[in-house]
Phi, psi and omega in degrees: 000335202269296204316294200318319177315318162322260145354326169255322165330308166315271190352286186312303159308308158331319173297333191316311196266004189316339167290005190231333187277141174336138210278322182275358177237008149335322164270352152312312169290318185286336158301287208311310194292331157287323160277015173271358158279331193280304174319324205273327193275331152348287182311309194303312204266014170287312159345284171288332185279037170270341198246003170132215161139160191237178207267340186304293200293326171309315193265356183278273184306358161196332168287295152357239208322304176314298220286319200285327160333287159312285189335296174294338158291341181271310169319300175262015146315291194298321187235042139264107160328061152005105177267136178261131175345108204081022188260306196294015200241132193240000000 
């Protein structure tokens, strides 16, 4: 629970500058930042299933969301452009 809390603190600082990051890696935030509910809803149900969860809630509240996740991080892992050494130094 402190990480994710962490994590969306990080997110939330981060938005500040959102006009300074490179433009190709702009969607690296908006991935993140889309996935902090489904993380959040993880978090929820690692929480809750201490107190007991059925196999429904279980694939609603954590297998979903681990898919969509991954998924959207390996798609846009794959198509950010790759800067070659000195291209970022201004």
């Amino acid at each position: 629970m402190v990480v994710y809390a962490a994590l969306f603190l990080i997110t939330i600082l981060t938005a500040r500058d959102f006009n300074h990051i490179v433009p190709g890696e702009r969607r690296i935030f908006i991935v993140v930042l889309a996935a902090l509910p489904l993380l959040g809803a993880r978090v929820l149900f690692g929480v809750l299933a201490i107190f007991g969860g059925n196999v429904a809630a279980r694939v609603l509240m954590a297998v979903v969301e681990e898919f969509l996740v991954v998924i959207a991080y390996t798609i846009v892992g794959l198509t950010t452009p790759k800067f070659r050494e000195g291209q970022m130094d201004n």
